[in-house]
MARBAZA-79366 format. One record per residue (C-alpha): residue number from 1; x, y, z. Coordinates in steps of 0.02 Angstrom, whole numbers. Layout:
BEGIN
<r zami="NUM" X="X" Y="Y" Z="Z"/>
...
# end
This chain:
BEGIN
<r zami="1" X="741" Y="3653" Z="8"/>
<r zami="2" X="810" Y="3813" Z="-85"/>
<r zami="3" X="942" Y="3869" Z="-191"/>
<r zami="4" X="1092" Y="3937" Z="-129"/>
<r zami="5" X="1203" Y="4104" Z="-194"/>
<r zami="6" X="1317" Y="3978" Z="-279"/>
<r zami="7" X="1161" Y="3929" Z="-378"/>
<r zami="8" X="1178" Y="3725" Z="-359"/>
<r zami="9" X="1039" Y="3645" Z="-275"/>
<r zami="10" X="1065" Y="3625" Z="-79"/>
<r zami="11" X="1021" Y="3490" Z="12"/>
<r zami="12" X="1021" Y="3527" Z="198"/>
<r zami="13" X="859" Y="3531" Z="291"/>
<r zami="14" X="789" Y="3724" Z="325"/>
<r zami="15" X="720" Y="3752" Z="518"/>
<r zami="16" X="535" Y="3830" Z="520"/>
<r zami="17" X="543" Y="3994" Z="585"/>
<r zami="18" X="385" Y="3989" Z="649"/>
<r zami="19" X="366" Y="3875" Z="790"/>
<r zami="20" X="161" Y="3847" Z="775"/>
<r zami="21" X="170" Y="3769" Z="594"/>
<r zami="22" X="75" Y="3620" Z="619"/>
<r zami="23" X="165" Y="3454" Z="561"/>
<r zami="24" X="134" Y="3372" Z="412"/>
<r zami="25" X="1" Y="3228" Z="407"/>
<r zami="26" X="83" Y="3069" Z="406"/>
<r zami="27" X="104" Y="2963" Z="249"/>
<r zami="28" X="-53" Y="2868" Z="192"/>
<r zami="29" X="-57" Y="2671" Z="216"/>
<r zami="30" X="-14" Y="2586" Z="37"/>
<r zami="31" X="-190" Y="2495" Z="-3"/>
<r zami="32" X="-201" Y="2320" Z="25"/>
<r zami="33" X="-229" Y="2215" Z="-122"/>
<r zami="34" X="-293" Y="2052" Z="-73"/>
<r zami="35" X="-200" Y="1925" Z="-142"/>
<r zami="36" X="-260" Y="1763" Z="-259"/>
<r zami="37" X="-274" Y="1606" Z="-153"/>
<r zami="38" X="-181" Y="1528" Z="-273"/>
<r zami="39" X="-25" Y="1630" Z="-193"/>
<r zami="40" X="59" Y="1536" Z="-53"/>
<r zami="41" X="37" Y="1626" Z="124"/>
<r zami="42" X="218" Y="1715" Z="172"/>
<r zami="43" X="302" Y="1591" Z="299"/>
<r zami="44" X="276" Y="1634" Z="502"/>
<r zami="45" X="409" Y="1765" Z="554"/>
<r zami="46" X="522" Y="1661" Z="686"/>
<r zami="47" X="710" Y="1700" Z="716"/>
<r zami="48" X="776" Y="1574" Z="592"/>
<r zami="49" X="696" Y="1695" Z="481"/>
<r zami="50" X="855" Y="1787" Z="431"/>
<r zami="51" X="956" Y="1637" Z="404"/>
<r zami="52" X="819" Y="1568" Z="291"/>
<r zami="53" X="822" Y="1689" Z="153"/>
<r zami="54" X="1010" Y="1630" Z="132"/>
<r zami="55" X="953" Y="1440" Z="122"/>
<r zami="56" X="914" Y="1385" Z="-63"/>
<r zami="57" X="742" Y="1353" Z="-91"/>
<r zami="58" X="676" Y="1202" Z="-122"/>
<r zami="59" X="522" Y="1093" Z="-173"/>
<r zami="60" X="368" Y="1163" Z="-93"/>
<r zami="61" X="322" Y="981" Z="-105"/>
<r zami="62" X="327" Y="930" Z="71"/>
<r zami="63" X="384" Y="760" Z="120"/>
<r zami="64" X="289" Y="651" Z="266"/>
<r zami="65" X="338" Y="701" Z="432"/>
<r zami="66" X="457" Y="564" Z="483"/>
<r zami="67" X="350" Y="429" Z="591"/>
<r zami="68" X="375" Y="397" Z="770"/>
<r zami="69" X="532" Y="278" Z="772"/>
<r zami="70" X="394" Y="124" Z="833"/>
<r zami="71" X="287" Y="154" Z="736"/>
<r zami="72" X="214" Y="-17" Z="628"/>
<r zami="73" X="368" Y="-115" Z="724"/>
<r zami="74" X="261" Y="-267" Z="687"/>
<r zami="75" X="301" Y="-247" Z="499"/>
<r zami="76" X="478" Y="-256" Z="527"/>
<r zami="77" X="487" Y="-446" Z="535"/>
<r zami="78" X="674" Y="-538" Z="541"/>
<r zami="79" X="757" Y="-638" Z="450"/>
<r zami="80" X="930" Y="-754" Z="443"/>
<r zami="81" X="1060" Y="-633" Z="422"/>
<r zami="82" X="1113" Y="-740" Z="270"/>
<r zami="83" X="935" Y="-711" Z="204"/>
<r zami="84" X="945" Y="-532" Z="241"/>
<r zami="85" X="1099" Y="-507" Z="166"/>
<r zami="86" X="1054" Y="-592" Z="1"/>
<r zami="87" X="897" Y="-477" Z="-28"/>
<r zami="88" X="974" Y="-319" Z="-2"/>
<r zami="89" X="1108" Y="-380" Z="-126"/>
<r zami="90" X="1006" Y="-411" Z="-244"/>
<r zami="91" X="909" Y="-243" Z="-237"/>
<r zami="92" X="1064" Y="-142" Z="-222"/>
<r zami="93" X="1087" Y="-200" Z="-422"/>
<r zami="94" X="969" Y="-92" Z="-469"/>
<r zami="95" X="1032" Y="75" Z="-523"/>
<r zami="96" X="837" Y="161" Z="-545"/>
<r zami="97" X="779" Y="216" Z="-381"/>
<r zami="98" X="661" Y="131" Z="-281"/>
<r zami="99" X="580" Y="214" Z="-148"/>
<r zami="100" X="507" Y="30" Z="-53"/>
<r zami="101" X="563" Y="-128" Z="-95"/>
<r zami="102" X="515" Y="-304" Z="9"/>
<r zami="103" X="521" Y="-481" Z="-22"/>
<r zami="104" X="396" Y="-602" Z="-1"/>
<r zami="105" X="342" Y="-774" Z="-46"/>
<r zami="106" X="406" Y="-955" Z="-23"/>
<r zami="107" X="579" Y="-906" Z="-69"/>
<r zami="108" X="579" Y="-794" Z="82"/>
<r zami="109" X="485" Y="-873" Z="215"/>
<r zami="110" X="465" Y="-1061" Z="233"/>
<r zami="111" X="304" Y="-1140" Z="169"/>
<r zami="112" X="242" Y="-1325" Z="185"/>
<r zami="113" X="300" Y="-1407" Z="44"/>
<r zami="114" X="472" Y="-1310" Z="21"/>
<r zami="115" X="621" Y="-1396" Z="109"/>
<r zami="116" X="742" Y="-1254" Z="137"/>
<r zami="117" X="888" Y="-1345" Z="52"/>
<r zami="118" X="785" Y="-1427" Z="-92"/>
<r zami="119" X="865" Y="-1378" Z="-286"/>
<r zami="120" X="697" Y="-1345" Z="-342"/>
<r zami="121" X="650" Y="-1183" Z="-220"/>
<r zami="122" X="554" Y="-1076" Z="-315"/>
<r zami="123" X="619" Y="-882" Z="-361"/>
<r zami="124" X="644" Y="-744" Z="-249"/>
<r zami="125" X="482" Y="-638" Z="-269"/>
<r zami="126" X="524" Y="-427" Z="-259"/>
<r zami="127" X="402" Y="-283" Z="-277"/>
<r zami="128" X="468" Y="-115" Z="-298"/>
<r zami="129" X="384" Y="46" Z="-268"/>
<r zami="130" X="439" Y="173" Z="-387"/>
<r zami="131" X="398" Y="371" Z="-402"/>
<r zami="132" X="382" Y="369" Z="-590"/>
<r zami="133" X="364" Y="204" Z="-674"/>
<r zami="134" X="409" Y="288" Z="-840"/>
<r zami="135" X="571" Y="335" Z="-792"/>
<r zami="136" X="616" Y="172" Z="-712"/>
<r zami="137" X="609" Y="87" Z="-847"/>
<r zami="138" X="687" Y="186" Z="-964"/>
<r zami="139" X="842" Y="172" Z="-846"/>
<r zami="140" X="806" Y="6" Z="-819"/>
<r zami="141" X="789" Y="-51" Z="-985"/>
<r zami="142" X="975" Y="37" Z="-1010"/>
<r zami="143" X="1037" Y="-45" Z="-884"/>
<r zami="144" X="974" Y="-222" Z="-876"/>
<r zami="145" X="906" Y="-247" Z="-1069"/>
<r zami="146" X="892" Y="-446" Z="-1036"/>
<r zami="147" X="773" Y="-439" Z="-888"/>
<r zami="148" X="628" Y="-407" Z="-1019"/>
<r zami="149" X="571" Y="-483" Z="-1155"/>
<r zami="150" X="631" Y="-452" Z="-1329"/>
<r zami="151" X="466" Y="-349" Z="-1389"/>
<r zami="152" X="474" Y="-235" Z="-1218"/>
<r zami="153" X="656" Y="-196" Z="-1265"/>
<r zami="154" X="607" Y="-158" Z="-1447"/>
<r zami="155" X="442" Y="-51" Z="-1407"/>
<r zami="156" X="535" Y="75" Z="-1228"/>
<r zami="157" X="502" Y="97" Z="-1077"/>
<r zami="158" X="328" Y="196" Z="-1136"/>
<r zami="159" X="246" Y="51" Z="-1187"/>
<r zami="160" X="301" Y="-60" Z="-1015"/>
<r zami="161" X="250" Y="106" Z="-929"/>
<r zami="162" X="68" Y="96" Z="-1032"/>
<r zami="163" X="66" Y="-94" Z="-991"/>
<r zami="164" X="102" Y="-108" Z="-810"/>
<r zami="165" X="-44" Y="26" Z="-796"/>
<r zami="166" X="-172" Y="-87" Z="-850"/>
<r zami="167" X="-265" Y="-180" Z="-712"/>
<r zami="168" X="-175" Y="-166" Z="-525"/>
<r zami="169" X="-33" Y="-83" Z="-600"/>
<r zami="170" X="107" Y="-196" Z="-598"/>
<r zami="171" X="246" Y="-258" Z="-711"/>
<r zami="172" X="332" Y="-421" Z="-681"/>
<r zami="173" X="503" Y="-470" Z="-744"/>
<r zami="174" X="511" Y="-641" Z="-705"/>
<r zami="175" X="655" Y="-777" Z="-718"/>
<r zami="176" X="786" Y="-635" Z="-700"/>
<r zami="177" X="957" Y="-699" Z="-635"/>
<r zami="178" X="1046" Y="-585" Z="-506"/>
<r zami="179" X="1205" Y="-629" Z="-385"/>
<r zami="180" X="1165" Y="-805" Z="-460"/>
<r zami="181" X="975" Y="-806" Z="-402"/>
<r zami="182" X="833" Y="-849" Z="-472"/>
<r zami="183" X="719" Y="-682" Z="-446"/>
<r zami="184" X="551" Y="-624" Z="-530"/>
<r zami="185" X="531" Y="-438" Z="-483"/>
<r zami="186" X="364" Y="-324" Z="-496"/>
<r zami="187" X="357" Y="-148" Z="-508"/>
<r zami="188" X="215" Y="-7" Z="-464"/>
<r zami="189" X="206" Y="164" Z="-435"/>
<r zami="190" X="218" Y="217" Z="-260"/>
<r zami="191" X="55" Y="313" Z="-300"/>
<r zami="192" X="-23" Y="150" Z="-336"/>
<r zami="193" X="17" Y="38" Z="-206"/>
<r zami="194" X="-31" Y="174" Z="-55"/>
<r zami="195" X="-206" Y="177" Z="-159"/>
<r zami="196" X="-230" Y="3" Z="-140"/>
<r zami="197" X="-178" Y="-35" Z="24"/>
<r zami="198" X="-310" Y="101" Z="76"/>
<r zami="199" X="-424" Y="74" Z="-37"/>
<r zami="200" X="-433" Y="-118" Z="-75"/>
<r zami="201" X="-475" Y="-54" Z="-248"/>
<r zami="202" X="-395" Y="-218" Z="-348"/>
<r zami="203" X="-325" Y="-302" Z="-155"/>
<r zami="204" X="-185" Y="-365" Z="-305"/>
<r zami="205" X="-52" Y="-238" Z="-208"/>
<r zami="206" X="-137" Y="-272" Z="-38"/>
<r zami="207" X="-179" Y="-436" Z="-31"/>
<r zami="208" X="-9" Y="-488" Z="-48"/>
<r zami="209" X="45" Y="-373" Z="97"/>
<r zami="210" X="-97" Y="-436" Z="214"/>
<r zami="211" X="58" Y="-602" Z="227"/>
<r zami="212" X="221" Y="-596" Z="293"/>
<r zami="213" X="351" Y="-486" Z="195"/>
<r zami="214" X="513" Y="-452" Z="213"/>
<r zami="215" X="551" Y="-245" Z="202"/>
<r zami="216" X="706" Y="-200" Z="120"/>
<r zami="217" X="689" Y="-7" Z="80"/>
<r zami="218" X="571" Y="71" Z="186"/>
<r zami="219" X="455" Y="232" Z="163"/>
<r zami="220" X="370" Y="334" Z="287"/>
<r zami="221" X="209" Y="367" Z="205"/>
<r zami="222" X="174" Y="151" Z="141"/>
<r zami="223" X="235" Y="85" Z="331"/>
<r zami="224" X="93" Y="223" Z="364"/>
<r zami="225" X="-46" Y="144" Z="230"/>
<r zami="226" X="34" Y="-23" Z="271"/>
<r zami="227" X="-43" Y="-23" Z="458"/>
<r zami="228" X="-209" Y="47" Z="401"/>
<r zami="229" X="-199" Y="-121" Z="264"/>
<r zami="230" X="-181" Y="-228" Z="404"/>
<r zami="231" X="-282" Y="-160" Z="508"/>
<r zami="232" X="-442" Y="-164" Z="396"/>
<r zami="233" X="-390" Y="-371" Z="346"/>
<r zami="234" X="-412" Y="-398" Z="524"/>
<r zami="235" X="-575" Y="-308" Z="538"/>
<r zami="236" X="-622" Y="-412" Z="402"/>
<r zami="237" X="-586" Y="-558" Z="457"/>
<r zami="238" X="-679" Y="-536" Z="610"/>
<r zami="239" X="-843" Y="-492" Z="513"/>
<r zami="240" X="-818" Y="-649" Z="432"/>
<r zami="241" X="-787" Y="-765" Z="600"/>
<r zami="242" X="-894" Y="-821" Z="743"/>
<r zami="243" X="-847" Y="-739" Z="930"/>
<r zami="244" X="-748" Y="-892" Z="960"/>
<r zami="245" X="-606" Y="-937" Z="847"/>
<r zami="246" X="-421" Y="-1000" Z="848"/>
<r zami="247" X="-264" Y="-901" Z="798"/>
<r zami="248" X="-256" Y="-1002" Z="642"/>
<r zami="249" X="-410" Y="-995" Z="588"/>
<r zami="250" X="-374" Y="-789" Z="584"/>
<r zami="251" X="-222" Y="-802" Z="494"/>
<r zami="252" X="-302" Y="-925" Z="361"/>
<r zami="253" X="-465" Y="-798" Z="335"/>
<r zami="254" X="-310" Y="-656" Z="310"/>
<r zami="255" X="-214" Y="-771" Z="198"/>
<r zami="256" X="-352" Y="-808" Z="88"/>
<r zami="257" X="-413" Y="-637" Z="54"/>
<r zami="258" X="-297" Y="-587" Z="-110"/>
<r zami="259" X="-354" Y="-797" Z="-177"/>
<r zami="260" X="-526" Y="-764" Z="-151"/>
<r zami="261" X="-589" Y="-749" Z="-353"/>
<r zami="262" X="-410" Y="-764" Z="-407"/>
<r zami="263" X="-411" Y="-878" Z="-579"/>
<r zami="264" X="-274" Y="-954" Z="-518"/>
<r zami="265" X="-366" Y="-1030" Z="-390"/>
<r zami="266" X="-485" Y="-1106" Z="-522"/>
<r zami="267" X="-376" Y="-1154" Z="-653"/>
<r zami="268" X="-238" Y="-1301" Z="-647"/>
<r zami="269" X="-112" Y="-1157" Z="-591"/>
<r zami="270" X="-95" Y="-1159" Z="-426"/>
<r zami="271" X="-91" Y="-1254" Z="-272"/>
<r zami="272" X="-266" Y="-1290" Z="-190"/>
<r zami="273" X="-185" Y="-1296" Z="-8"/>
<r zami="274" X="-83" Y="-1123" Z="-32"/>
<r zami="275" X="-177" Y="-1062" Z="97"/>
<r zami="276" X="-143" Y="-1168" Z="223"/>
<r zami="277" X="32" Y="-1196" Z="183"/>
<r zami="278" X="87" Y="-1029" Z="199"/>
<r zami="279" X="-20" Y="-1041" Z="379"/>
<r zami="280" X="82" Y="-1193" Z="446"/>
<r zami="281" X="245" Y="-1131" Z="433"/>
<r zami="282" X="227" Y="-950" Z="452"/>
<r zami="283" X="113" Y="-941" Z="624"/>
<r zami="284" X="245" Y="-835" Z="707"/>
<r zami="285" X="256" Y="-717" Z="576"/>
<r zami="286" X="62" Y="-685" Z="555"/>
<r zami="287" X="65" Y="-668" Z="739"/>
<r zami="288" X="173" Y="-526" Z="757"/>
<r zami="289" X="117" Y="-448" Z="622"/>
<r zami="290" X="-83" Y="-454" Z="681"/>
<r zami="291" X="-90" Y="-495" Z="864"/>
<r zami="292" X="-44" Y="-316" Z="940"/>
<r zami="293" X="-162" Y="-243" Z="813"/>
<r zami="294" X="-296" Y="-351" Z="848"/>
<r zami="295" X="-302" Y="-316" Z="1071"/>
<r zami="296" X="-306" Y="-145" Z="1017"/>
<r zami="297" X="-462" Y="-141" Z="928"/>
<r zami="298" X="-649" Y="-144" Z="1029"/>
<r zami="299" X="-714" Y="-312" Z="1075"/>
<r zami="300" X="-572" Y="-448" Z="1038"/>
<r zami="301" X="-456" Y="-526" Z="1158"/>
<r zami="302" X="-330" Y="-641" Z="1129"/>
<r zami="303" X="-275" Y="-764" Z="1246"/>
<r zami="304" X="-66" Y="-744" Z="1265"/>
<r zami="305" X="-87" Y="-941" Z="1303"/>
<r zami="306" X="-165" Y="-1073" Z="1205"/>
<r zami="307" X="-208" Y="-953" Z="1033"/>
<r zami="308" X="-397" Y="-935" Z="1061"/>
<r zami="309" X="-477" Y="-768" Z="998"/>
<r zami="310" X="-655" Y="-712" Z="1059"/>
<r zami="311" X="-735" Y="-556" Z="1005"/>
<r zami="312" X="-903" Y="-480" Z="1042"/>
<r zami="313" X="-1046" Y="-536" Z="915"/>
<r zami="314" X="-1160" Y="-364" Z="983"/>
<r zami="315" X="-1206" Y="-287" Z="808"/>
<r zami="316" X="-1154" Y="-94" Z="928"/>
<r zami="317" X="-990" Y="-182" Z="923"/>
<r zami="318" X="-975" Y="-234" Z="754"/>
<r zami="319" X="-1016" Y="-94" Z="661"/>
<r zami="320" X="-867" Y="-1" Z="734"/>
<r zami="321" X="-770" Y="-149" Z="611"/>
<r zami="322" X="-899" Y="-114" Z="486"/>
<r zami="323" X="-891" Y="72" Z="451"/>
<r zami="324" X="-716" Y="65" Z="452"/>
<r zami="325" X="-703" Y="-82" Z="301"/>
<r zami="326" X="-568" Y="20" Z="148"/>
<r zami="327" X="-693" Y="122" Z="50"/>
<r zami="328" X="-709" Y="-8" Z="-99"/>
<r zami="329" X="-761" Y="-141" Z="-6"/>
<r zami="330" X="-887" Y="-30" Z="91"/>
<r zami="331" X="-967" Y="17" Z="-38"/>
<r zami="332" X="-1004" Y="-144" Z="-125"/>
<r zami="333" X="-1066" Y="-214" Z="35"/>
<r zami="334" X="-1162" Y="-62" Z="48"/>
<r zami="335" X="-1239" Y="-74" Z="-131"/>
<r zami="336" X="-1294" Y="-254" Z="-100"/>
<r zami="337" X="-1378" Y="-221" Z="72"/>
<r zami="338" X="-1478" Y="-43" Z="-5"/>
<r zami="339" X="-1552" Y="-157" Z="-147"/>
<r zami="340" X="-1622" Y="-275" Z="-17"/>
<r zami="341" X="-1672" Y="-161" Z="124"/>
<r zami="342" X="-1874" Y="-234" Z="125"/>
<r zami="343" X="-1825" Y="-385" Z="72"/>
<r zami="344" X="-1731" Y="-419" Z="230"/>
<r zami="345" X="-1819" Y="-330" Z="346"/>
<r zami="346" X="-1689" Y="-200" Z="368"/>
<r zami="347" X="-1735" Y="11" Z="387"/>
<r zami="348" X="-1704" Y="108" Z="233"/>
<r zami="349" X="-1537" Y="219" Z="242"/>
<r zami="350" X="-1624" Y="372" Z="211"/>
<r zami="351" X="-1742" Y="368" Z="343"/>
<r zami="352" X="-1620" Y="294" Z="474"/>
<r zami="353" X="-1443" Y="273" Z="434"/>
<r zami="354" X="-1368" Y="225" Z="596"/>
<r zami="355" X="-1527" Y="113" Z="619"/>
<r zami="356" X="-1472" Y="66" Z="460"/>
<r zami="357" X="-1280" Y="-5" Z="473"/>
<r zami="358" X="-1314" Y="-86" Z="655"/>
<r zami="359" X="-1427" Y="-183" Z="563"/>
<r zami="360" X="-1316" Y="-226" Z="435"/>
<r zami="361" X="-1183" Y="-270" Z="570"/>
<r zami="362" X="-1299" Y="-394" Z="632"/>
<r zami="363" X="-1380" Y="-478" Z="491"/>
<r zami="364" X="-1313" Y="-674" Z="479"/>
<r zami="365" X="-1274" Y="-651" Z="291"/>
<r zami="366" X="-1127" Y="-519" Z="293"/>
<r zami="367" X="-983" Y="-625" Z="330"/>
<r zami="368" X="-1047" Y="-704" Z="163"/>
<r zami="369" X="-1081" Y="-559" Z="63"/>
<r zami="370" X="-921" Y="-485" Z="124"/>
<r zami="371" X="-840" Y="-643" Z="66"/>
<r zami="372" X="-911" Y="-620" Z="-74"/>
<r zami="373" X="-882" Y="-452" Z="-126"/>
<r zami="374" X="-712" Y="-471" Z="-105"/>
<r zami="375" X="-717" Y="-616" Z="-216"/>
<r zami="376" X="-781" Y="-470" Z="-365"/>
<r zami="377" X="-649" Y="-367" Z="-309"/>
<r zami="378" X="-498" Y="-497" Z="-345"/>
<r zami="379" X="-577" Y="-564" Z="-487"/>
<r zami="380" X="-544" Y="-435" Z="-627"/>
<r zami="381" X="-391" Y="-363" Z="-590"/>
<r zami="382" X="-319" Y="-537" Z="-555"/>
<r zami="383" X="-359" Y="-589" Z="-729"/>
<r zami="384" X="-288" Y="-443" Z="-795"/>
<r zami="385" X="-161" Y="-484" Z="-726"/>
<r zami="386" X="-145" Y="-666" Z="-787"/>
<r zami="387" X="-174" Y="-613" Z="-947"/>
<r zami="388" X="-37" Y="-458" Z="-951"/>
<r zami="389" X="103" Y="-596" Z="-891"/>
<r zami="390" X="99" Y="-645" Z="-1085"/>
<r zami="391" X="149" Y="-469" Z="-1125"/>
<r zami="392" X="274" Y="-451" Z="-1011"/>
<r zami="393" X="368" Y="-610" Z="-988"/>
<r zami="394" X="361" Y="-691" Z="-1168"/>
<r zami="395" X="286" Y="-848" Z="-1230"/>
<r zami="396" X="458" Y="-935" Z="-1179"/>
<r zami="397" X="460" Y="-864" Z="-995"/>
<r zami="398" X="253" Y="-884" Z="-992"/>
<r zami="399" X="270" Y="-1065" Z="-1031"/>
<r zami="400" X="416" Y="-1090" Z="-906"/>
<r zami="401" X="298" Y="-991" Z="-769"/>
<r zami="402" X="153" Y="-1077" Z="-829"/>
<r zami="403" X="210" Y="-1255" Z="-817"/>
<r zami="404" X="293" Y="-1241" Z="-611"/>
<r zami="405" X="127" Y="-1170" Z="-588"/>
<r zami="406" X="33" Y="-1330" Z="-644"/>
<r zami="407" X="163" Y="-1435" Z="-548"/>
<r zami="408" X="111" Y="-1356" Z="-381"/>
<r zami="409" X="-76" Y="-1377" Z="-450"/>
<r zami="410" X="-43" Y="-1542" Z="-466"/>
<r zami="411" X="50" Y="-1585" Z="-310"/>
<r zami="412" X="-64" Y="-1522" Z="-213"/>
<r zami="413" X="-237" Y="-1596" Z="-301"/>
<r zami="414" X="-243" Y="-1750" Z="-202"/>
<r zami="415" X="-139" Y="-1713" Z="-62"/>
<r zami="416" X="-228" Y="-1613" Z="96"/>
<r zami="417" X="-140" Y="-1471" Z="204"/>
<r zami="418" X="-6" Y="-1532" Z="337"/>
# end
């Protein structure tokens, strides 16, 4: 540049006179400072990438990929539209969200002992699935004060929130009266349930799902734990059965899972042939739910005709069921087997492990100590749970829960299954 006779500073670019003047050496590259991996990576250049910038951002908490639209069709089980109709009802009262909801129980699906018309049905059972348990019940608690007791009202939704924690991590509100039903209702934190159906950490959560339900607000990422639940009852069950078996004798071993070392079992409080009641009457449901899991996994077939189930007994076979038990259950298995390696004959894990499990997948005693490991696993959390319906229902609503839970005790002490 240079200054001109008017003396103001020009702008316009000045030629070189001399046509040899080398060009100037291009700009240097700006260093590259590498960034923090705590710094999210820019987004892949595409040609929505224009239009994006104008989009308002949003969570970088990604939701689950939406599932393929069969996927876990064999949860979806039916029910009279009348049925149907009434459930949703009654969750649509609710004002917190819920995220899943079903229905399960005697109320929804006919069990020996219940005549569908009879004046003394039992309630409607609900679980809900919440994001922040907390909140729920603060809203909750606004909304519906007379679904809990008196002290839950007077202490907030920080103490229920503190409560339901405790043990498997469920609240019940029972003896709540909705669209003229009788309902009791649990609630867990979607964080929770997903846990345990993975897991089997209390099987409280689980155990209950291994039986017919009835969905009523779905989510993507528990119909996705949901099959993996289901899944690992029936490999269960099969380490605990001979190669031959019937269909019933399946659904029973399933069914029984979330009683094994429940209290309730052992106490006056509940009905010695549950089991088997829920079995008789609810054969088509347990089928659907079980029977296209169970052709897909190695070694079992299932006869379309006649119910009978044989799987292989070779201990190659059944360690593929084995290693794949949820993670609590594994390990207690594992713990008891390590402690008795020379005892039974078996190779240590350190020096062989595969050695190791097919041997364990063979041995006559692990449908047993499966059995009873899952036994230890109910137990606690179950009583927990006994004991926390106290807190949460009041001594009126506890005695009123307590005493139709002696009747069915009672009805069913000298009388055998149908």
């Amino acid at each position: 540049m240079r200054f001109s006779s008017q003396g103001h500073l020009s702008t316009e670019p000045i030629s070189s006179t001399n046509p040899n003047t080398p060009l100037p050496p291009p700009p240097a590259a700006p260093l590259r400072v590498p960034r923090s991996r705590l710094v999210p990576s820019p987004r892949p250049a595409n040609s929505h990438a224009s239009k994006s910038s104008e989009l308002p951002r949003t969570s970088s908490r990604r939701a689950l990929p939406a599932l393929p639209h069969n996927f876990g069709a064999n949860q979806l089980l039916s029910v009279p539209s009348t049925t149907r109709a009434l459930l949703e009802g009654i969750v649509a009262q609710f004002d917190a969200p819920i995220r899943y909801a079903f229905a399960y129980g005697s109320g929804v699906f006919e069990q020996d002992g219940y005549q569908k018309h009879d004046p003394d049905r039992p309630m409607l059972d609900f679980m809900f699935a919440v994001s922040h348990p907390g909140h729920w019940h603060s809203i909750n608690l606004a909304r519906n004060p007379s679904h809990y007791a008196l002290h839950a009202r007077l202490f907030g939704s920080d103490f229920v929130s503190r409560m339901q924690a405790l043990g498997p991590g469920v609240w019940f509100n029972p003896y709540v009266t909705i669209n003229g039903v009788t309902v009791k209702y649990g609630v867990t934190s979607i964080d929770t349930l997903c846990s345990d159906l993975l897991s089997w950490r209390t099987l409280y959560l689980a155990g209950r799902m291994h039986k017919p339900l009835r969905i009523i607000r779905d989510d993507a990422r528990v119909r996705l734990t949901q099959q993996v639940n289901l899944t690992s009852a029936l490999r269960t069950a099969l380490l605990t059965l001979p190669t031959h078996f019937t269909e019933r004798e399946l659904f029973e071993r399933i069914a029984g899972i979330s009683y094994s070392g429940d209290p309730r079992m052992v106490l006056p409080a509940e009905n010695r042939h549950k089991v088997s009641n829920i079995v008789s009457k609810q054969a088509d449901q347990f089928r659907e739910l079980y029977r296209r899991l169970a052709v897909g996994l190695p070694g079992v077939k299932w006869e379309a005709v006649g119910g009978g189930v044989e799987q292989e007994g070779d201990p190659k076979t059944r360690v593929l069921h084995l290693r794949k038990l949820p993670a609590e259950l594994l390990d207690r298995v594992d713990r008891w087997y390590a402690l008795r390696t020379e005892e039974l004959g078996m190779p240590g894990k350190e020096a062989d492990e595969a050695a190791y499990w097919v041997a364990m997948a063979g041995h006559a005693r692990l449908g047993t100590v499966i059995m009873d490991e899952m036994k230890n696993i109910v137990r606690y959390p179950a009583t927990v749970q006994t004991v926390k319906g106290l807190v949460s229902a009041g001594i009126g609503k506890s005695v009123r829960y307590g005493t139709g839970k002696m009747a069915k005790w009672w009805l069913g002490r000298g009388i055998g299954p149908a």
